[in-house]
C-alpha positions as CSV (number, residue, x, y, z in Angstrom):
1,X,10.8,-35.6,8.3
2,X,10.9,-36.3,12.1
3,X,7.5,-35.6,14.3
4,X,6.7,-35.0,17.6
5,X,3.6,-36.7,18.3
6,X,1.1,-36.6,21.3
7,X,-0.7,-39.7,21.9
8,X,-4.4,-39.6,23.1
9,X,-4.0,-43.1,24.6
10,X,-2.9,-41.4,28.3
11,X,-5.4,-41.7,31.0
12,X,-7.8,-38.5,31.5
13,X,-6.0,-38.3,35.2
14,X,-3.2,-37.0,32.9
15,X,-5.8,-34.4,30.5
16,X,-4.4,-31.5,32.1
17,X,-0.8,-31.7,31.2
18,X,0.0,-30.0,27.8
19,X,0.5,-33.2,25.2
20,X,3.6,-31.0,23.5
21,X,5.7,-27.8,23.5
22,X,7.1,-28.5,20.0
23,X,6.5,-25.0,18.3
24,X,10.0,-24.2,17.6
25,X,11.1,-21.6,20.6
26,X,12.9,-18.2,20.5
27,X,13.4,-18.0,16.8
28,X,11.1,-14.7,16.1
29,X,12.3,-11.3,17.4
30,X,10.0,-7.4,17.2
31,X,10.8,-6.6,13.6
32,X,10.2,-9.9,12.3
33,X,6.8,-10.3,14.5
34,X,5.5,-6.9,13.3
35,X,5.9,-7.8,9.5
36,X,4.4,-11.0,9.9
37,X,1.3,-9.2,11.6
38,X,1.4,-6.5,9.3
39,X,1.3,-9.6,6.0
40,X,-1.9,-10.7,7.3
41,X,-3.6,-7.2,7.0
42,X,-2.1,-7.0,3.2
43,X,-1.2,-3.1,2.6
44,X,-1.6,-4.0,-1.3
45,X,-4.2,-5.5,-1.4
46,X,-6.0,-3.0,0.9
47,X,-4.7,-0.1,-1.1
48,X,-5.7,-1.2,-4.6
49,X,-8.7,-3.2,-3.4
50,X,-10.6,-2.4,-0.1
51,X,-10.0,1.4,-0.6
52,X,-11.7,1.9,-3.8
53,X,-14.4,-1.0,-3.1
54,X,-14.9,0.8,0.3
55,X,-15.6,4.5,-1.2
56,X,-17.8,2.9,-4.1
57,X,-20.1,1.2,-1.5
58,X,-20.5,3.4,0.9
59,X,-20.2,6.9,-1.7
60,X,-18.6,8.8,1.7
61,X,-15.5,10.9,1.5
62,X,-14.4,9.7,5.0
63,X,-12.7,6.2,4.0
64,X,-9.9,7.7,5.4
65,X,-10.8,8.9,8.7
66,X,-12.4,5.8,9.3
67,X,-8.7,4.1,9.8
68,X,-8.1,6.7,12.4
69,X,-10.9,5.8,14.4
70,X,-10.9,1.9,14.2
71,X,-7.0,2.2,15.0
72,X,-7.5,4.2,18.4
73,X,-9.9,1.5,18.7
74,X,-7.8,-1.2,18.4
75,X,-4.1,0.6,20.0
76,X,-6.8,0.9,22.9
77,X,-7.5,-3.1,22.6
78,X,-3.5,-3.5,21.9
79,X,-2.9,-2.0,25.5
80,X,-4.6,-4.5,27.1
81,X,-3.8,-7.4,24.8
82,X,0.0,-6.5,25.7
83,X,-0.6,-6.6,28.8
84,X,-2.1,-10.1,29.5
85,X,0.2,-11.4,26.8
86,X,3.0,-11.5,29.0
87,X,1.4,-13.7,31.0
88,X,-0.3,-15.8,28.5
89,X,2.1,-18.0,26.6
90,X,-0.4,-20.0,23.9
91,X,-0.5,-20.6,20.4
92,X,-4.4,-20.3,20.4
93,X,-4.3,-16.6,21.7
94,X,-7.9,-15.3,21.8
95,X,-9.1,-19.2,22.4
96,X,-6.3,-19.0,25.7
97,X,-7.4,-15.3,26.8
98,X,-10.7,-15.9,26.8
99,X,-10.6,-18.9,28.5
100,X,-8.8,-17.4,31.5
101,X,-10.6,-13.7,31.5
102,X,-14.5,-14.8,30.9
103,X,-14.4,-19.0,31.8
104,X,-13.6,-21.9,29.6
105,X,-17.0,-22.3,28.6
106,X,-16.8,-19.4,26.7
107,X,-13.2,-19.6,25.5
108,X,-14.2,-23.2,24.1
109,X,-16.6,-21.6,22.3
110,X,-14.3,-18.7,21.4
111,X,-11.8,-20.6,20.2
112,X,-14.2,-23.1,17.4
113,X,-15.5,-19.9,16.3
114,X,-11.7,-18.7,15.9
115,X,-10.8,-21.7,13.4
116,X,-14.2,-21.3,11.5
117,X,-13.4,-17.0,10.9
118,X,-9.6,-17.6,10.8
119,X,-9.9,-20.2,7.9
120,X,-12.4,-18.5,6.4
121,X,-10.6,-15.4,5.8
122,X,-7.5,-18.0,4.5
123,X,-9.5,-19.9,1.7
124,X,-11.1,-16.8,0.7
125,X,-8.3,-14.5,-0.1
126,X,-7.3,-17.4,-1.7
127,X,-10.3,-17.0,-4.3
128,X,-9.5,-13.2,-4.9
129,X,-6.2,-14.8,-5.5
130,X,-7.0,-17.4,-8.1
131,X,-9.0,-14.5,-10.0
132,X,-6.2,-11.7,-10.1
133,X,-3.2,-14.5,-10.9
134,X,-5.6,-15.8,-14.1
135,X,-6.2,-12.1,-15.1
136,X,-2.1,-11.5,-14.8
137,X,-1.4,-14.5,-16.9
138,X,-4.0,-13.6,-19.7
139,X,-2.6,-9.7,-19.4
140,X,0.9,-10.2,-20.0
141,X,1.3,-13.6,-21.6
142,X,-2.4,-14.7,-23.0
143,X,-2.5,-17.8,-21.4
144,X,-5.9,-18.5,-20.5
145,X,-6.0,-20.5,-16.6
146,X,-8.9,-21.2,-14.6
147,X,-8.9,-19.8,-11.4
148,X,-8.4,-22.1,-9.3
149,X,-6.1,-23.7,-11.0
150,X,-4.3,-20.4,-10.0
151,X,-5.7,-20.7,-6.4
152,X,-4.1,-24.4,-6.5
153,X,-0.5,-23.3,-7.2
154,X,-1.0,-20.8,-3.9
155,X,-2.4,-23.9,-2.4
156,X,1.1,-25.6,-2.6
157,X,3.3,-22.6,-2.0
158,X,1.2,-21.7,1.6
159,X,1.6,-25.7,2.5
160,X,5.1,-25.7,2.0
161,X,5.7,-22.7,3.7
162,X,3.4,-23.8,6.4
163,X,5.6,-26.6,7.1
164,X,8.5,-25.3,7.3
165,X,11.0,-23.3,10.0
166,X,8.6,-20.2,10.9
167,X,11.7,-18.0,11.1
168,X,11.6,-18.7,7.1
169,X,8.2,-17.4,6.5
170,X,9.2,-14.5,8.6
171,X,11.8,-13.3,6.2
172,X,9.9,-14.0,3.1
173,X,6.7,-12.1,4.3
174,X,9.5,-9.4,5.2
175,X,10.6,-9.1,1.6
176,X,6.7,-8.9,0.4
177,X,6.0,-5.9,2.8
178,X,8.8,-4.2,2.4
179,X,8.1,-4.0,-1.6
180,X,4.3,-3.2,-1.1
181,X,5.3,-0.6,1.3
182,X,7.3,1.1,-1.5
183,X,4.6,0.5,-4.1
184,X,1.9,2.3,-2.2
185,X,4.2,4.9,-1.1
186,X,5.4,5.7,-4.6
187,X,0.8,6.0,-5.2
188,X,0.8,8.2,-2.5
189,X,3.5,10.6,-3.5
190,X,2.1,10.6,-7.1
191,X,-1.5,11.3,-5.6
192,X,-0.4,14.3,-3.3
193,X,1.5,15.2,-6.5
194,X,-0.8,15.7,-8.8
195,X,-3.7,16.6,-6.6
196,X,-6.0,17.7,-9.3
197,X,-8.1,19.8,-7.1
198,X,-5.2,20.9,-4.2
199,X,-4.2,18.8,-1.0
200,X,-7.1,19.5,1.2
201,X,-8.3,17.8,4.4
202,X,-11.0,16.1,2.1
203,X,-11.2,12.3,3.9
204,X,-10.8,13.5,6.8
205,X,-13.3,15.8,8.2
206,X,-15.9,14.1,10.6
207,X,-19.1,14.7,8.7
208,X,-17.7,13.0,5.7
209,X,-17.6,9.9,7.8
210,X,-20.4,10.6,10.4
211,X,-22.8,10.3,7.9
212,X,-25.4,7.8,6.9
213,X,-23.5,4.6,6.0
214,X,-21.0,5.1,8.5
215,X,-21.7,1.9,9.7
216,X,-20.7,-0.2,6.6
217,X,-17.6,2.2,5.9
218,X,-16.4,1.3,9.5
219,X,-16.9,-2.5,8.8
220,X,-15.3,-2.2,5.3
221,X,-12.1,-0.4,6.7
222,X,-11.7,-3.0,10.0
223,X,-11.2,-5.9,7.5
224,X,-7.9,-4.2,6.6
225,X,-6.7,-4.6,10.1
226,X,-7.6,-8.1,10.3
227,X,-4.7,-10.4,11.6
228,X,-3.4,-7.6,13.7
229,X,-3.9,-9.4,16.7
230,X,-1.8,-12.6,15.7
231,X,1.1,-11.3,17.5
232,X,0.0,-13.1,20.8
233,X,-0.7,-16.2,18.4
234,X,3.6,-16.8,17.6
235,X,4.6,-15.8,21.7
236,X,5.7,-19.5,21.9
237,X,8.0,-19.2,19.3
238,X,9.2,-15.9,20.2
239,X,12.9,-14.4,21.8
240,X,11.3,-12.6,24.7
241,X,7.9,-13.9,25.7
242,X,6.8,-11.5,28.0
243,X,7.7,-8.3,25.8
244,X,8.0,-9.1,22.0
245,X,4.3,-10.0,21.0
246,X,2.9,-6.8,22.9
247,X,5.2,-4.8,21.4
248,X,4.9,-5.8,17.9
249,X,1.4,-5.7,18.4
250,X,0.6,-1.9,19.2
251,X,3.7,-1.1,16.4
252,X,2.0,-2.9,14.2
253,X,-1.5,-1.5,14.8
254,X,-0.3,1.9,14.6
255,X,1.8,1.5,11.4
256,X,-0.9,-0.1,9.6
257,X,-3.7,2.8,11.2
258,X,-1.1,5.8,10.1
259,X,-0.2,4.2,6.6
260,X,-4.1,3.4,5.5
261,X,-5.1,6.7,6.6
262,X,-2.1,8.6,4.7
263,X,-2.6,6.3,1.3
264,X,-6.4,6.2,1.5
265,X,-6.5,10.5,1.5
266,X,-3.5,10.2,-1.3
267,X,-6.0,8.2,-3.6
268,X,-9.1,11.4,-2.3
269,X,-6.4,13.9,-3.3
270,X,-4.8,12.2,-5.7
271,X,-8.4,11.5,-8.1
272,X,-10.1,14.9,-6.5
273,X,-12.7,15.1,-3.8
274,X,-15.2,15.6,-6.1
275,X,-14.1,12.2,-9.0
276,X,-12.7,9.7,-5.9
277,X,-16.5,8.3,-5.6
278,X,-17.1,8.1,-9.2
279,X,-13.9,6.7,-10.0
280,X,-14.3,4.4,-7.3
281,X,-17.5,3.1,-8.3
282,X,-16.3,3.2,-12.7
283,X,-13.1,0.8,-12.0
284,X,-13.1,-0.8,-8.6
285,X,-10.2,-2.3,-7.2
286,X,-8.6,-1.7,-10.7
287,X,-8.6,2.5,-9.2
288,X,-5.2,2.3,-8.2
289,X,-3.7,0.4,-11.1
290,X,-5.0,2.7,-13.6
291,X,-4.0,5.8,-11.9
292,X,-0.5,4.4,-11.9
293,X,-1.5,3.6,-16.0
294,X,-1.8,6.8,-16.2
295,X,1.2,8.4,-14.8
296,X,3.6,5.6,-14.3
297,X,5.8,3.8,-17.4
298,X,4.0,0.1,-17.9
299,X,6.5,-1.8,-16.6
300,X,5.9,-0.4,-13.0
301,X,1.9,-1.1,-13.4
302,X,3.0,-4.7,-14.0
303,X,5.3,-4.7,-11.1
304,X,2.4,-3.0,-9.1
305,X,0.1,-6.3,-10.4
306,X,2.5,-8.7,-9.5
307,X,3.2,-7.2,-6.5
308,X,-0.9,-7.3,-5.5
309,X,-0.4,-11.0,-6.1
310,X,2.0,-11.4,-4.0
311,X,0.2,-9.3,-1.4
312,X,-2.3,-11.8,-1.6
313,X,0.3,-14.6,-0.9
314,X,1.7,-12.9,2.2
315,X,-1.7,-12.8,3.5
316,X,-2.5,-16.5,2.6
317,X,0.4,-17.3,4.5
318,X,-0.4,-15.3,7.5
319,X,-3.7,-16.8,7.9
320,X,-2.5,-20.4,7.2
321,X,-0.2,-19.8,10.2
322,X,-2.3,-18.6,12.5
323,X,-4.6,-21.2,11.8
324,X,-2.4,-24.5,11.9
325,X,-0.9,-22.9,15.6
326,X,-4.9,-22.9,16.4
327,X,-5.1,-26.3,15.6
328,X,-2.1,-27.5,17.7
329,X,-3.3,-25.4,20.8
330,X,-6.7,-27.4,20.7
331,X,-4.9,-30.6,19.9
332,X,-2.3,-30.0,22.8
333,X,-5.3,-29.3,24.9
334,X,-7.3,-32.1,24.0
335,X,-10.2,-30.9,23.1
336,X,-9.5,-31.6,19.5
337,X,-8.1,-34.4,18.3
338,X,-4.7,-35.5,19.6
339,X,-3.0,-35.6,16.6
340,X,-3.3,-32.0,15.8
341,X,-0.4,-31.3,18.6
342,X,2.1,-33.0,15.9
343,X,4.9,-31.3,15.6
344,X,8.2,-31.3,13.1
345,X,11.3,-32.4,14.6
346,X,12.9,-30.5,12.0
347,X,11.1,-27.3,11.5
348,X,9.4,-27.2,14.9
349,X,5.8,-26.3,12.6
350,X,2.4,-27.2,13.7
351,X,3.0,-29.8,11.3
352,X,-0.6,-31.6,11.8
353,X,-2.4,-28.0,11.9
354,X,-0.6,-26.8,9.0
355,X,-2.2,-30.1,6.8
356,X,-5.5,-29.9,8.5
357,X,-6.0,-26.4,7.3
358,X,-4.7,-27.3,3.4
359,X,-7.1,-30.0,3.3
360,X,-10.2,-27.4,4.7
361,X,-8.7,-25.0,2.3
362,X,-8.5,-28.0,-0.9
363,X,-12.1,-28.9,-0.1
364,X,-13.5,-25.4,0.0
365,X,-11.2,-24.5,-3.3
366,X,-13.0,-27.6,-5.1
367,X,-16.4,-26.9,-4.1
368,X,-16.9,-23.4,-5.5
369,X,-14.5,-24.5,-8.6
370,X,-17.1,-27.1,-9.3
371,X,-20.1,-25.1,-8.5
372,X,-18.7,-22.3,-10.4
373,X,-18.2,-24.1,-13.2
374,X,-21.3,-23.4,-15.0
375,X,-21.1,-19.5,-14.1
376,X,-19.9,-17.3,-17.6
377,X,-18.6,-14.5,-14.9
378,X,-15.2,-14.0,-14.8
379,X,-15.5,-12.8,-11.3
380,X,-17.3,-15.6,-9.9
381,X,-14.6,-16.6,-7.4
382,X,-14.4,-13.0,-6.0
383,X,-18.3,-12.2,-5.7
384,X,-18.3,-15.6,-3.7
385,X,-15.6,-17.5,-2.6
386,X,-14.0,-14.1,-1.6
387,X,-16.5,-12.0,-0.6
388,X,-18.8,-14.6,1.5
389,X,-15.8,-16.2,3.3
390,X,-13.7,-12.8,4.3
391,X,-16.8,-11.5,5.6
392,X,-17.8,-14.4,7.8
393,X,-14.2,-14.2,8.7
394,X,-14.5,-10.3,9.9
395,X,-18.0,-10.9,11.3
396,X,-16.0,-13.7,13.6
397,X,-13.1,-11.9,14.5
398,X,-14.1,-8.6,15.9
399,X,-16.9,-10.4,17.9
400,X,-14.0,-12.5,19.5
401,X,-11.8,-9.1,19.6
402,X,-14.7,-7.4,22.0
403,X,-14.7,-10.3,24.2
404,X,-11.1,-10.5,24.3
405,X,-10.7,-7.0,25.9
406,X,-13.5,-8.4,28.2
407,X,-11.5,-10.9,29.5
408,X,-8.6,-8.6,30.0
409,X,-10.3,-6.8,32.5
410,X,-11.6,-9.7,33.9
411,X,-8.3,-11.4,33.8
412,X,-6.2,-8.2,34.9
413,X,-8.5,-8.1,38.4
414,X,-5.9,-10.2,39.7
415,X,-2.5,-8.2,38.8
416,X,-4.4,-4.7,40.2
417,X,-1.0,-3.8,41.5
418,X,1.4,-4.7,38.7
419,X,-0.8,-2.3,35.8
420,X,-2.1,0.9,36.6
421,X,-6.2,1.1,35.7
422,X,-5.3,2.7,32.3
423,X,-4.0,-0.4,31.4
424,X,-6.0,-3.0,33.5
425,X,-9.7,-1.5,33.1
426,X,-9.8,1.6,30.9
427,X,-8.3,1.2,27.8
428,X,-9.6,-2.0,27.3
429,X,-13.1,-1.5,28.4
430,X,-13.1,1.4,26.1
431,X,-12.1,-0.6,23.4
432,X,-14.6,-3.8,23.9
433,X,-17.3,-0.7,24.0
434,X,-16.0,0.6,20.4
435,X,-15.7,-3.2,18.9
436,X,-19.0,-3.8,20.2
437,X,-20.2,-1.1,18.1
438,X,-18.7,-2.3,15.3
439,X,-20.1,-5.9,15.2
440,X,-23.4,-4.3,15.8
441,X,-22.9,-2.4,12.4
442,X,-21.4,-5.5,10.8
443,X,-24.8,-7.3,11.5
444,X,-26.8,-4.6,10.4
445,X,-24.9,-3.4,7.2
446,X,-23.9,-7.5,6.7
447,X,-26.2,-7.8,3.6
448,X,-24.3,-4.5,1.7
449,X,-20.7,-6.1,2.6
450,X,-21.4,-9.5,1.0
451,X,-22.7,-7.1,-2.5
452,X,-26.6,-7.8,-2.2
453,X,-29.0,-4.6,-2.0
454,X,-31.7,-6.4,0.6
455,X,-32.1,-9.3,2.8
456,X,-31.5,-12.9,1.7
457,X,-30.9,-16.1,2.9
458,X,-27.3,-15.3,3.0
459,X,-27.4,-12.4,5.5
460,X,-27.8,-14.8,8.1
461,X,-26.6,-18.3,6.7
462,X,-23.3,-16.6,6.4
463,X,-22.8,-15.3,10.3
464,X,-24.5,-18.2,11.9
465,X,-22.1,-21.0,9.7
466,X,-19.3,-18.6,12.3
467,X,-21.5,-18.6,15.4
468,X,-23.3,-21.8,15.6
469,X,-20.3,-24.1,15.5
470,X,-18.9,-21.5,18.5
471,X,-22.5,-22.1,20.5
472,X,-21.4,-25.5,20.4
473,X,-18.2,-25.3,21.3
474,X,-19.7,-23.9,24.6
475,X,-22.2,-26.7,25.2
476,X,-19.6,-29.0,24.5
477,X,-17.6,-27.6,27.5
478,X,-20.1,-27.4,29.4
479,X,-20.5,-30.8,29.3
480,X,-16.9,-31.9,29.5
481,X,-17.0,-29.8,33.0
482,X,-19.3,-32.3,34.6
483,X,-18.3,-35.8,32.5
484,X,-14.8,-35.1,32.0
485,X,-13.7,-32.7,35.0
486,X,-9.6,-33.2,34.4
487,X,-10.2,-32.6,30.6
488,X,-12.1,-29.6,31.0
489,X,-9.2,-28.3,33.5
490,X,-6.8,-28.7,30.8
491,X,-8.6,-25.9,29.0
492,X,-6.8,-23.1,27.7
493,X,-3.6,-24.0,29.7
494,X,-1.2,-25.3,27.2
495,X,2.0,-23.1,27.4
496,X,0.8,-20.5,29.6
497,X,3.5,-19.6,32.2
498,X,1.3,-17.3,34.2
């Protein structure tokens, strides 16, 4: 396999030039962008998993109002993001916008607390993974796997596909949506059917959600949207830069708002008002799966279980994507390694990035394997590796989210008469105010999302493992502004064409 490899032996006279444009150009159009975006939320996996988990925590009715609001939220954020994505052509999206709306300092520091939350949402989906493929294997054929020997054979599938044309994964993440989507929808007409207690507006009325633990429903629910924002991540590989990621974006955003709203009141109506809680809180992310049990034939559960697992792979995917185009961004912009801007001559894949996040992802995977070893729970890997990591990923993500529509407005300033204020000031300022919010209740509620009932050293070990590194990454710049001057100008400037 042919590379196309930066050198980091060029003077620092030369720092500011882009090392590579190798991402493989003009291969990804709308539809294929908005199901790739759409993988990395996991429709599935939402459905059968955060849905149930969400009501069970919390005990409020409003789980699906809560999609409503967080998605006005974030079509407001879309508005912006569209708009400064047609001028912002790089592979490390909030690490490049932020970088050019609020200073590089801070979009140094964005973007190393980007790779920390974006890998750790990968490797831990992939311990929720490891878990329900060992379950499936001992359901239906009694073979008895650890789990991460499971996680190990996702391990392999994601690097492969990580490696290769991107135009690939887009068609195979296609398939996997497009089956969810039915799965879910065929819950959802069943739950409307039966409706033990009538179709009511249950799940939807304000004070069901307005209520005391609001706050950790909201931060439950925007953890199902994370990944919408990758759109901006592929616009160097898109057919229309200026239009195709903005678009698929807000599409996106809406689809997966509408569609987790709709299938989150099907399951209220579908178990009754009055049991969703309880039933919630008795099986867990198993809710869906035994409603299906129990008016589905078998052999549609066990397409609905495989179909979870490969909900999970879509996602794993997704992530692994976003996070090997991170790595090349930095590497092109040298303030990583060099190396990382390795391309394939073949495939046109971050080719370096995509390795550099299966070896995080291997190391991770081994760790908890070996400390878990000595643990008789069977749900070790989702309590932990699952739990811990997708939280500290969520935590990281909507904090970068706010500042992104920060430095929209800041960045829009200069293209006052090509938006109108809607666009350039409103919109996104009203969203950074809302995502604000919502980090705010993820640090308070942060303790009830990773499952403990008080304060522990975890509540804050977890968050600052995200932040810390991204302080850092801000010093570091810093720096590199007074040191290294033609380095630091290089910042955030790889592929942008405006």
């Amino acid at each position: 396999m042919g590379v196309n490899l930066g050198t980091g032996s060029e003077p620092d006279s030369a720092s500011h030039q882009p090392i590579s444009s190798g991402l493989d150009s003009r291969r990804i159009g709308t539809l294929a962008l908005v199901f790739m975006i759409i993988a990395a939320s996991a429709p599935l996996t939402v459905v059968a998993g955060g849905v149930p988990s969400n009501f069970a925590v919390t005990g409020l009715l409003g789980i699906p109002l809560s999609f409503i609001v967080l998605g006005v939220i974030l079509i407001l954020f879309a508005i912006g993001y569209a708009a400064m994505s047609r001028h912002v052509h790089n592979a490390g999206a909030f690490f490049a916008y932020i970088a050019k709306g609020l200073g590089k300092p801070v979009g140094m520091g964005a973007a190393i607390t980007a790779l920390v939350a974006y890998n750790s949402m990968q490797i831990g989906i992939a311990g929720m993974f490891g878990f329900v493929f060992s379950s499936f294997l001992d359901s239906l054929f009694g073979l008895q796997a650890a789990w991460w020997i499971c996680a190990l054979i996702a391990w392999v599938i994601v690097g492969l596909m990580g490696i290769s044309r991107v135009d690939f994964s887009a068609k195979v993440l296609g398939i996997i949506v497009g089956t969810e989507f039915l799965i879910v929808i065929v819950f959802d007409v069943i739950g409307f059917a039966h409706s033990p207690e009538g179709i009511t507006a249950d799940g939807l009325l304000p004070d069901q959600l307005f209520a005391p633990g609001v706050g950790a429903a909201l931060a439950f629910s925007i953890a199902a949207f994370m990944g919408f924002e990758s759109g901006a991540i592929y616009n160097e590989e898109v057919k229309d830069p200026k239009r195709t990621a903005g678009r698929a974006t807000i599409i996106a955003v809406s689809i997966i708002a509408v569609f987790y709203a709709l299938s989150a009141w099907a399951m209220t109506v579908g178990e009754g008002a009055s049991n969703v809680v309880r039933r919630s809180q008795e099986f867990g992310p198993d809710l869906m799966f035994v409603f299906l049990s129990e008016h589905t034939p078998v052999w549609f559960v066990d397409l609905s279980n495989l179909l979870f697992l490969t909900s999970l792979l879509a996602a794993l995917v997704a992530f692994h994507n976003i996070v090997s185009r991170y790595f090349f961004a930095l590497g092109r912009d040298r303030v990583l390694p060099t190396i990382l801007a390795t391309t394939s001559r073949r495939t046109g894949a971050p080719v370096a990035g995509s390795l550099a996040q299966s070896g995080l992802a291997l190391i991770v995977i081994i760790i908890f394997a070996i400390v878990g070893s000595g643990s008789d729970d069977p749900l070790f890997p989702v309590v932990t590796l699952f739990t811990w990591l997708t939280n500290m990923g969520a935590f990281g993500l909507v904090l970068l989210m706010a500042l992104t529509a920060l430095a929209v407005v800041g960045f829009l300033r200069s293209h006052s008469s090509d938006y109108p204020l809607w666009t350039r000031v409103i919109a996104p300022g009203l969203s950074a105010i809302g995502l604000i919010v919502l980090f705010v209740a993820i640090v308070i509620n942060f303790n009830v999302l990773i499952g403990l009932e008080g304060a522990s050293v975890l509540s804050w070990l977890l968050p600052a493992i995200v932040l810390v590194p991204g302080i850092f990454g801000t010093i570091w710049a810093l720096v590199l502004r007074s040191s290294r001057p033609q380095l630091y100008a290089g910042i955030g400037t790889g592929g942008s064409l405006g």
